[in-house]
C-alpha positions in Angstrom: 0.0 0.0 0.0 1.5 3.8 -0.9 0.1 6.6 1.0 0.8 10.0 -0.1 -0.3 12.3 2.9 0.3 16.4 3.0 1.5 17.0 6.1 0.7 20.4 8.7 2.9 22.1 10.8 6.5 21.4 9.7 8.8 22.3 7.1 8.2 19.3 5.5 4.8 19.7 2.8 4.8 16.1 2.3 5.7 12.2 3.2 5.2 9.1 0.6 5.1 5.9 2.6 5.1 2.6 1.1 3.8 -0.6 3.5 3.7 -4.5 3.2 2.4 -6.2 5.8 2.4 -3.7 8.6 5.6 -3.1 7.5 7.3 0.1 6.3 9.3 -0.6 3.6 10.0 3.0 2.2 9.7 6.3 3.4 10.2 9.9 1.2 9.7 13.2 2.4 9.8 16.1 0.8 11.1 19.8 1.7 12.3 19.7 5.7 16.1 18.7 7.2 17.2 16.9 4.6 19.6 14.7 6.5 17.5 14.4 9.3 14.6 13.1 7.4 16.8 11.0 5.5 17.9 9.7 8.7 14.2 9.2 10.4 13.4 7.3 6.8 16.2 5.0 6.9 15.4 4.2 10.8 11.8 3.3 10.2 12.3 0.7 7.5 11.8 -2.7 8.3 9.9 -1.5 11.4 6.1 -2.5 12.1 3.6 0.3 11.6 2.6 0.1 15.4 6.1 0.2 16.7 6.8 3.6 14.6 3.9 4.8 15.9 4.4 4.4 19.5 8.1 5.7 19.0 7.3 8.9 17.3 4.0 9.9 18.4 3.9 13.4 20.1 7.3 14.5 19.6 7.3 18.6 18.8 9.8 20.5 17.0 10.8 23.8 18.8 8.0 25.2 20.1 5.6 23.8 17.1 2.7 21.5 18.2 4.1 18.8 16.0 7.1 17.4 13.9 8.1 15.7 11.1 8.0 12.3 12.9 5.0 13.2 14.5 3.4 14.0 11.2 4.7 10.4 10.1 2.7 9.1 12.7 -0.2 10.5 11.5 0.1 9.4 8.3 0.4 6.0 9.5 -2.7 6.8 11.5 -4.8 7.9 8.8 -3.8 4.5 6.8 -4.6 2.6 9.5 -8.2 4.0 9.7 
């Protein structure tokens, strides 16, 4: 399953995420930190949807309400629904 979801509230505008069962097997976002989202893409592959979730959930960037990770998360969310 692909899931192409605009994200809200970070520098990033937008994360492509590819998952087989439950797992993530690719990760793209665009705009943001480049090497830090690189980073965050690399880390989650392999991992079971649940398991990124409950890593990543709630973490805020500066004093912004939400971050790239956390916009991951509820990406994974809304595929899940």
């Amino acid at each position: 399953m692909k899931i192409d979801y605009r994200t809200q509230g970070t520098c990033s505008s937008n994360i492509e995420i590819e998952v087989e069962n439950d797992i993530i097997t690719d990760v793209h976002f665009t705009g943001g930190c480049n090497g830090n989202l690189k980073g965050i893409s690399s880390l989650v592959k392999g991992m079971k949807v649940d398991d990124v979730i409950s890593r990543l959930e709630g973490i805020h960037c500066g004093n912004k309400s939400t971050s790239c990770p956390d916009q991951l998360c509820k990406a994974l969310r809304a595929m899940k629904a």
